[in-house]
C-alpha positions in Angstrom: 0.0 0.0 0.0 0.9 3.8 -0.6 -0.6 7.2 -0.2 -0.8 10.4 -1.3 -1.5 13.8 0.4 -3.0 17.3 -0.9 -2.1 19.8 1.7 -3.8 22.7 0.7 -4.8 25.8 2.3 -8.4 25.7 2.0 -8.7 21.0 1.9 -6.5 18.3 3.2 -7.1 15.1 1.2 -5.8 11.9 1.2 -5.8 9.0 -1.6 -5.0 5.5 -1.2 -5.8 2.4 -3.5 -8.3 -0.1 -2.3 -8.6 -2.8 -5.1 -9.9 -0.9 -8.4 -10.9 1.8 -6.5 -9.1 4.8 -5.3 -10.4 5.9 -2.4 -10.1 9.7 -0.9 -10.3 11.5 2.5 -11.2 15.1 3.0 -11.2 17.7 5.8 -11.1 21.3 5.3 -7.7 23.0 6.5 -9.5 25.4 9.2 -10.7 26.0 12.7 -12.6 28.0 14.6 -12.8 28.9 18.3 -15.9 29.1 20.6 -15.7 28.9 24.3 -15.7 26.2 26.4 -18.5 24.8 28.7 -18.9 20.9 30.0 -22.7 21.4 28.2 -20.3 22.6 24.6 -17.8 19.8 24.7 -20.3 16.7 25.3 -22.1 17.7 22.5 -19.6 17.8 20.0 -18.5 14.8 21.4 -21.4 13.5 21.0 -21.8 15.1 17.4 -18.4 13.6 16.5 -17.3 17.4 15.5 -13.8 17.0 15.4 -12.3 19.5 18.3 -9.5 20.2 20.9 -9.6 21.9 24.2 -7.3 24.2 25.3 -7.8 26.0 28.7 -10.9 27.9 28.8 -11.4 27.4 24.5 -12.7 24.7 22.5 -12.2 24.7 18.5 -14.0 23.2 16.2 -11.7 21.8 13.5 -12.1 20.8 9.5 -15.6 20.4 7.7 -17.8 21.6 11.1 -15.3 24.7 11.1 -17.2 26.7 8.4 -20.4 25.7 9.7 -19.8 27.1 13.5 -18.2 30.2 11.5 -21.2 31.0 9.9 -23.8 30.2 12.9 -22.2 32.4 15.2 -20.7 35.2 13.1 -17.2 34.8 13.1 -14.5 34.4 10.8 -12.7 30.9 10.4 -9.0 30.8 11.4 -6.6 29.2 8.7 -3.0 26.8 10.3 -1.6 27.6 6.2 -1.5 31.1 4.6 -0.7 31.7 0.6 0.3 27.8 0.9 2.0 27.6 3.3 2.1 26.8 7.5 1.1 30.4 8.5 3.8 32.0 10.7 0.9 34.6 12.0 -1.2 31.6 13.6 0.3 30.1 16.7 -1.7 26.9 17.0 -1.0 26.2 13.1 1.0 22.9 13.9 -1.2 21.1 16.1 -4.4 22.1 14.2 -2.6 20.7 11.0 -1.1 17.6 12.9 -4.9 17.0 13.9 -6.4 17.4 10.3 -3.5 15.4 9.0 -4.1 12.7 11.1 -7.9 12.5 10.4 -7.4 12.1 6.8 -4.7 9.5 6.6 -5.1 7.5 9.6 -2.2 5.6 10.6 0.3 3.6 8.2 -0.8 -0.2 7.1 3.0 -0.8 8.2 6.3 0.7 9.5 7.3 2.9 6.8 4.9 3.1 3.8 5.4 5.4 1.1 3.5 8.8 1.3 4.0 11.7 -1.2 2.6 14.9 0.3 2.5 17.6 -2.3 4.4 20.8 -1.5 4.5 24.1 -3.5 7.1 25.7 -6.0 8.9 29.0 -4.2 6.6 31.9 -5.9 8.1 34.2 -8.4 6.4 37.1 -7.0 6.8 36.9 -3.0 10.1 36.8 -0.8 8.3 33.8 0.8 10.1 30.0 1.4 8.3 27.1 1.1 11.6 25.3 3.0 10.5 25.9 6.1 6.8 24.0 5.9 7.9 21.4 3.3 10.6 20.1 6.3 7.7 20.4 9.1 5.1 18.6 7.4 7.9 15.8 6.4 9.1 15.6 10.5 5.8 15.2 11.5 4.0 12.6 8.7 7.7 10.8 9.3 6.4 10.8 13.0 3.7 9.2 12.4 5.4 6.1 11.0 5.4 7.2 7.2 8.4 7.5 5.0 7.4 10.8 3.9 8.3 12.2 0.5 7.3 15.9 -1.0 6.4 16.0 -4.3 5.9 19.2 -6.0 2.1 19.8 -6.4 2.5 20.8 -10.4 4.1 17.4 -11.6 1.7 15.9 -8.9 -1.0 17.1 -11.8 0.9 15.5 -14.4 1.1 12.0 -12.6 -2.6 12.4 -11.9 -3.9 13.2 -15.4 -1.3 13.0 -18.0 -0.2 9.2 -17.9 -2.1 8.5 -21.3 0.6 11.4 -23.0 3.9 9.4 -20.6 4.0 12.4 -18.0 4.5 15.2 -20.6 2.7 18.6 -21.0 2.1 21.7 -18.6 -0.2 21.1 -15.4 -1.7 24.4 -13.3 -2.9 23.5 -9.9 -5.5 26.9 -9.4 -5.0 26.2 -5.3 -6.7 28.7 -2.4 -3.3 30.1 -1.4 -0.8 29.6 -4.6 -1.4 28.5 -8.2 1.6 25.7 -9.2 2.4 25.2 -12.5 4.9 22.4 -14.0 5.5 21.8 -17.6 7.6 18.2 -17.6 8.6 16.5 -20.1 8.4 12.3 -20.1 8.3 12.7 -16.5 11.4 15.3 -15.9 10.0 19.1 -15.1 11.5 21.2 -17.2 9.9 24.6 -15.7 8.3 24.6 -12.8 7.0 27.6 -10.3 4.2 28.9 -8.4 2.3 32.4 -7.9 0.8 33.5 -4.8 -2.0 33.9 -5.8 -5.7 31.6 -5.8 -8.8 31.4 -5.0 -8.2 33.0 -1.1 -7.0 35.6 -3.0 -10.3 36.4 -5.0 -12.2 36.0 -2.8 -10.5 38.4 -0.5 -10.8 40.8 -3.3 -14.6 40.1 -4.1 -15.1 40.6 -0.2 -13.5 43.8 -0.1 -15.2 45.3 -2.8 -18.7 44.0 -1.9 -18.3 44.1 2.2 -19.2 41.3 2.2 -17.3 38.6 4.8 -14.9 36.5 3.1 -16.3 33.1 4.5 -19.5 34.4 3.2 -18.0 34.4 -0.6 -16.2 31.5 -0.2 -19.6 29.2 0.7 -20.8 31.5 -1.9 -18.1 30.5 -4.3 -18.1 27.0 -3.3 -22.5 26.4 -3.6 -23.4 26.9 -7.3 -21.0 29.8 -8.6 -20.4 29.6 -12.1 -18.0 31.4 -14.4 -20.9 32.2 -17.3 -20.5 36.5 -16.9 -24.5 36.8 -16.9 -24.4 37.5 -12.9 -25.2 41.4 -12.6 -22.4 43.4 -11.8 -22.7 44.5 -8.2 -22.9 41.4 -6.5 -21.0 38.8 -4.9 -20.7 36.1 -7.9 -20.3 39.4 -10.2 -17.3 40.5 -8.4 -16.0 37.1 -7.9 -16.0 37.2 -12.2 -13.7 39.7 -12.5 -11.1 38.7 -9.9 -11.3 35.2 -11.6 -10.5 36.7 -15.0 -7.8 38.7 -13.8 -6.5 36.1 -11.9 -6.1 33.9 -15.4 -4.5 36.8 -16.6 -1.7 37.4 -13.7 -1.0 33.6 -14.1 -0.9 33.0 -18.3 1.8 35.8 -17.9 3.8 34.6 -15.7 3.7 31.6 -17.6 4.8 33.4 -20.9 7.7 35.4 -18.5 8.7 32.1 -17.1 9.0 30.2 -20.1 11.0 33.0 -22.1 13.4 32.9 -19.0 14.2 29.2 -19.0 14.3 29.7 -22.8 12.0 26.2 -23.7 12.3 24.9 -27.1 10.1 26.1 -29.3 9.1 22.3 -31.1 7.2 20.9 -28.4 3.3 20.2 -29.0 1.9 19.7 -25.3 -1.5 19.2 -23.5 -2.3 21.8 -20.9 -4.7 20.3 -17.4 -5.7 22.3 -15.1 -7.1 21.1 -11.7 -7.4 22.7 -7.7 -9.9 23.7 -6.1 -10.2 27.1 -7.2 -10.7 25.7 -10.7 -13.6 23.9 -9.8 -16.4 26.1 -10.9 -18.2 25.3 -14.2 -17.1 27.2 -17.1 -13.2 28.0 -15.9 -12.0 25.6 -18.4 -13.5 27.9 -21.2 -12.2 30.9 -19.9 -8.9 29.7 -19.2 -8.6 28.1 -22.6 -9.4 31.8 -24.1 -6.5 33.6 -22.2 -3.7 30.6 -22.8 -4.7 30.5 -26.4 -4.3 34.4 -27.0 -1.2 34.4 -25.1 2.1 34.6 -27.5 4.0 31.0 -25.9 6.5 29.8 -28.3 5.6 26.2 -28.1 2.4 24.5 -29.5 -0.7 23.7 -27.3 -2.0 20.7 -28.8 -5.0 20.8 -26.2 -6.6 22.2 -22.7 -8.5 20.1 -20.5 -9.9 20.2 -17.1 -9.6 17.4 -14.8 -12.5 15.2 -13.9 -12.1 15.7 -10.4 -10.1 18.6 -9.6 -10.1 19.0 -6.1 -8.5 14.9 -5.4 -5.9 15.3 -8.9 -2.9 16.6 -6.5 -3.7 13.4 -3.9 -3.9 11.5 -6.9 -1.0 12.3 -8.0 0.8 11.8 -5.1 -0.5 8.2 -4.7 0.5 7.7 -8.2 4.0 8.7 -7.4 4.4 6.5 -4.0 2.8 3.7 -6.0 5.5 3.7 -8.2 8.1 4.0 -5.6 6.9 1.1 -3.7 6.9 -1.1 -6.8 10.5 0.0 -7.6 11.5 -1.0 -4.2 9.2 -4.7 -4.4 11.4 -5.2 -7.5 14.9 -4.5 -6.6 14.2 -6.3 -3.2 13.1 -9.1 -5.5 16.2 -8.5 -7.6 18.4 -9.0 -4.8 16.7 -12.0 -3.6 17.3 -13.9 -6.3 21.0 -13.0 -6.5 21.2 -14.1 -3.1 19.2 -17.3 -4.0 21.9 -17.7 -7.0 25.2 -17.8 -5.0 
């Protein structure tokens, strides 16, 4: 067995193989606090809300956390920020180490192979993803894992671009950074990340409509679609124009990126994009529009949108352990049978 893991700002999500299947986990990556009474703490017990105590607070943790936000007015707290571990929220690590835990459960034996995705550094903040790709690796290595990153762009391309051998350029539109990895047969050739997603639009479609930002975001998340019929002046209006002019921040630092690494100009490769943020129906259209009038000096032979694009990073990072653990079946074989032979 193997496993992959999507830590994302706004989801944490698992996948592991069971037969045919592939089977996936998911908890939202937030918390909220209320305060404590015995009455409070039985009841989500009782509920099976998934909490922690400390002192005189209790907070509600994952899927409930939205739910509690929205009941009693308050705004839900976030253990990652633009991708990564947030340095401004103290009890990020144990909230995290709680969701984590939740979502894969413990390992089927001493050691199996996990791939955790982990973002590119951004090309337009001084941020470093070092520091929260090492944490997350100490503390899924703690919990009896052999814990590998993967970056979360090529965890697209494992996901959804086996049929074309792991070449072509995958996006991951995530809630605090958008990946992207272009890889050919399997080696990245370019790969970087923005920070900028879907937290960031709807911070933007929340400040211009004062409206709260976990209001947009269940907004975004009910039936929101990118059709640019909603009346301007709303919340889904607004949210249309900070989605278009996110697709524009990112399909140019795409062009800027792949004029710096200077790409060859002869490659014919399929575009995917996937992430949460790219969920809503209709953001394949509009994203095809903007890559397509974009001057990129290689061909697009075609742009597709994941079937499933909030589990394609966990998929991917199965996909990658998978292939791990078989490597390591077979040279153990290998070395079996030499020792058989002598």
């Amino acid at each position: 067995m193997a496993k992959g893991l999507d830590v994302g700002t706004m989801n944490i999500l698992s996948a592991r193989q069971d037969g045919t299947d592939t089977v996936f986990v998911q908890q939202r990556n937030s918390f909220v606090e209320i305060e404590y009474s015995d009455m409070a703490e039985q009841m989500l017990s009782r509920s099976d809300v998934l909490h922690i105590r400390k002192d005189d607070k209790v907070y509600v943790v994952g899927d409930d956390a939205l739910n509690f936000a929205n009941i009693f007015n308050k705004e839900t707290r976030r253990p990652m920020q633009h991708g990564i571990l947030s340095s401004d929220e103290q009890s990020a690590i144990p909230m995290m180490k709680l969701i984590i835990e939740q979502v894969v459960g413990e390992p089927d034996y001493p050691g199996e192979r996990l791939y955790f995705s982990s973002p590119a550094d951004p090309i337009d903040s001084d941020l470093s993803t070092l520091y929260h790709q090492k944490t997350l690796e100490s503390f899924i290595g703690d919990m009896g894992y052999d814990a590998e990153p993967i970056n979360e762009g090529m965890a697209v391309i494992y996901s959804e671009l086996a049929n074309n051998s792991f070449t072509g350029l995958g996006i991951s539109f995530g809630a605090g950074m958008t990946n992207v990895c272009l890889s050919y047969y399997a080696v990245p050739v370019m790969k970087f990340s923005v920070a900028r997603g879907g937290d960031w639009v709807d911070e933007q479609a929340a400040q211009a409509t004062g409206t709260p930002v976990d209001k947009v975001t269940s907004i975004k998340e009910e039936d929101f679609e990118l059709d640019f019929e909603t009346d301007v002046g709303g919340v889904e209006g607004a949210l249309a124009i900070y989605y278009e002019n996110l697709l524009d921040y990112v399909v140019d630092r795409i062009v800027e990126e792949v004029d710096e690494e200077d790409i060859e100009e002869g490659l014919d490769v399929p575009v995917v994009v996937t992430g949460g943020t790219a969920s809503p129906d209709g953001f394949q259209e509009l994203f095809r529009d903007h890559i397509e009038d974009a001057e990129i000096p290689f061909s697009i032979s075609d742009v597709s949108h994941a079937d499933e694009p909030l589990y394609s990073v966990a998929r991917g990072g199965l996909v990658a352990a998978r292939s791990d653990e078989e490597e390591d079946n077979e040279d153990a074989a290998g070395e079996a049978t030499e020792a058989e032979g002598e």
